[in-house]
Each structure stands twice: as structure tokens, then as C-alpha cells.
C-alpha positions as CSV (number, residue, x, y, z in Angstrom):
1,X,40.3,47.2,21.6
2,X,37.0,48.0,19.7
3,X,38.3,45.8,17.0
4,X,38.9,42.9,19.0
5,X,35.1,42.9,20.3
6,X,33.6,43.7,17.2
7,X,35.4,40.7,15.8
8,X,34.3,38.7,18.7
9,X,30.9,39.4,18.8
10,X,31.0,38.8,14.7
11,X,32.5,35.2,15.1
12,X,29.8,34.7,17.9
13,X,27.1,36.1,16.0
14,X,28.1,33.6,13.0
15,X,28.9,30.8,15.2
16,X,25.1,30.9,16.6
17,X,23.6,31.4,13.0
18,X,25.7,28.2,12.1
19,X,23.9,26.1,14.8
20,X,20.7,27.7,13.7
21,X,21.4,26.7,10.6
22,X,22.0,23.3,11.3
23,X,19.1,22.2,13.5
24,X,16.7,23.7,10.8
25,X,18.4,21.6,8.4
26,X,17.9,19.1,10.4
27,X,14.4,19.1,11.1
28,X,13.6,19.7,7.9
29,X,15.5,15.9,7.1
30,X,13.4,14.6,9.2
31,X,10.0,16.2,7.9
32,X,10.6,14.8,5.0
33,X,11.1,11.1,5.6
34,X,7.6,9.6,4.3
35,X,5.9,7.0,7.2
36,X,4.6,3.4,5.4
37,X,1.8,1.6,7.5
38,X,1.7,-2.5,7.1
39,X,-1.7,-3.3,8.3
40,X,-1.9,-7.4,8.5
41,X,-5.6,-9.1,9.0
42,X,-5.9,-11.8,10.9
43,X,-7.4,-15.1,10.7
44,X,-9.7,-14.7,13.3
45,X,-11.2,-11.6,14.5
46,X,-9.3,-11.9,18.0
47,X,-6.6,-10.0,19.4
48,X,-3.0,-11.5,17.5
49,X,-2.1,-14.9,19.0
50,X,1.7,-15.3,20.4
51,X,2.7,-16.7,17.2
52,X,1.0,-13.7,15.6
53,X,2.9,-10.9,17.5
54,X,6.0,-12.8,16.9
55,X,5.6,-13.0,13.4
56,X,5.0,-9.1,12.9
57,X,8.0,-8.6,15.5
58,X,10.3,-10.5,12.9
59,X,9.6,-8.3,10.3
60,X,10.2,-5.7,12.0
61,X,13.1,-6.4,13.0
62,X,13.9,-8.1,9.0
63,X,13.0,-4.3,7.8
64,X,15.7,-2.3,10.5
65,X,18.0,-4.9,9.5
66,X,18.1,-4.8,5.7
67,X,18.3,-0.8,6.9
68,X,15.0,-0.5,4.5
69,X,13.2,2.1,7.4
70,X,12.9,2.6,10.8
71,X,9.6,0.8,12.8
72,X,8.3,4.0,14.6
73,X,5.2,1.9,16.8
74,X,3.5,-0.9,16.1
75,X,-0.1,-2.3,17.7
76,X,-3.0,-4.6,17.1
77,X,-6.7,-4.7,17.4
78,X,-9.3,-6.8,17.2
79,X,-9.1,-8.5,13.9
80,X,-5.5,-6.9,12.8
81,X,-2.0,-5.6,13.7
82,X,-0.1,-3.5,12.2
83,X,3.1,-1.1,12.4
84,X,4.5,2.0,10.7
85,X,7.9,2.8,9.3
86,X,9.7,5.8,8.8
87,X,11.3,5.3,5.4
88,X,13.7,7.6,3.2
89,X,11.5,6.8,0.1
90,X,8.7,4.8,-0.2
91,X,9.6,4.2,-4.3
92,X,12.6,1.9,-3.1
93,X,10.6,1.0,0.3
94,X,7.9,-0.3,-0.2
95,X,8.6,-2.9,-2.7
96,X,11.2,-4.2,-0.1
97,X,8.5,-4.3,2.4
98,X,6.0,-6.1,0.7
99,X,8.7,-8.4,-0.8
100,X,9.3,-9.4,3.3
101,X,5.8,-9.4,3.6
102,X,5.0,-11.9,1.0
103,X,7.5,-14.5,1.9
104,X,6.0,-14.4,5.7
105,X,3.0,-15.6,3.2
106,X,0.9,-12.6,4.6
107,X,0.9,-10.4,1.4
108,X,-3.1,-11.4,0.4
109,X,-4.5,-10.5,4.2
110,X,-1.6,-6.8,4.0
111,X,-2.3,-3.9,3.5
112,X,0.7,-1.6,2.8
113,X,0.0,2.1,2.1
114,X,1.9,5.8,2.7
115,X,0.5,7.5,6.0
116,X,0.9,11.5,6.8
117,X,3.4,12.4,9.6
């Protein structure tokens, strides 16, 4: 009988130090995944027009569905909008990105640069 518990409480004892094992794997995946900021002046130094927003929205979108990152937020300000992506490496990334962002004809008013988590 003392067999049967010892054994027990060994295959819980491994089980939990499994899971452990896997969710600090797991965090650590996502520590690691760099963050790329597109910062995009405006013509004016207003808030983004309609056309504007809609603009950065598409590449948004054009970057989650090449699967080049992930957009993580995005905002604006006066004079500029911008949004950040959570990419697996910003050697491959980024030239992706600022391939997109130079065919929305945006690339001389962008500003595309690695930001800390």
C-alpha cells in the first residue's frame, strides 16, 4: 500500500513540475518576441483624416496577413499615427514592413524602429 502512494504522489509530483515546466517555457517564448514601432507623419499636423486611419488599418491588417507579426495597439496624435508589432525577428521583419510601407508610398514620412517590451 505504501508503494502505491509513494508512486502516486511521484507521478503527481512530476505531473505538476511538467506544467510548471511548460508555462515557464512559455513565457519565456513570449519574452522574447521583439516589438517593431511604424511611426507615419502626416501631412498636416491634425489628428489622421478617415482616409488616414484607413490607410494605417490596411497595413495592419496586410502585416497579420502575410503572418509577418502580430499588431499589438495602434494610435495617433497630433501630427502622426503609428502602431506596434510583436514580431518573431525583426532581421526578416522589418524589411517586410517597410517593403508594405513603401508601396502605401509612406516610406519617406515612416519611421520604423525596434521598441523594448
Amino acid at each position: 500500500m505504501r508503494i502505491a502512494i509513494a508512486v502516486i504522489v511521484l507521478g503527481l509530483f512530476a505531473c505538476q513540475n511538467e506544467k510548471t515546466s511548460m508555462i515557464k517555457e512559455t513565457i519565456n517564448e513570449a519574452r522574447k518576441k521583439a516589438r517593431v514601432n511604424v511611426q507615419i507623419r502626416l501631412a498636416s499636423s491634425d489628428f489622421p483624416s478617415s482616409e488616414e486611419l484607413a490607410l494605417r488599418r490596411k497595413l495592419e491588417a496586410d502585416i497579420e496577413r502575410e503572418h509577418i507579426g502580430a499588431v499589438l495597439d495602434a494610435g495617433s496624435g497630433s501630427g502622426f499615427m503609428d502602431f506596434t508589432v510583436e514580431v518573431d525577428d525583426t532581421v526578416t521583419s522589418i524589411p517586410k514592413i517597410r517593403a508594405l510601407v513603401d508601396r502605401a508610398g509612406l516610406l519617406n514620412r515612416s519611421t520604423i524602429k525596434v521598441v523594448s517590451s
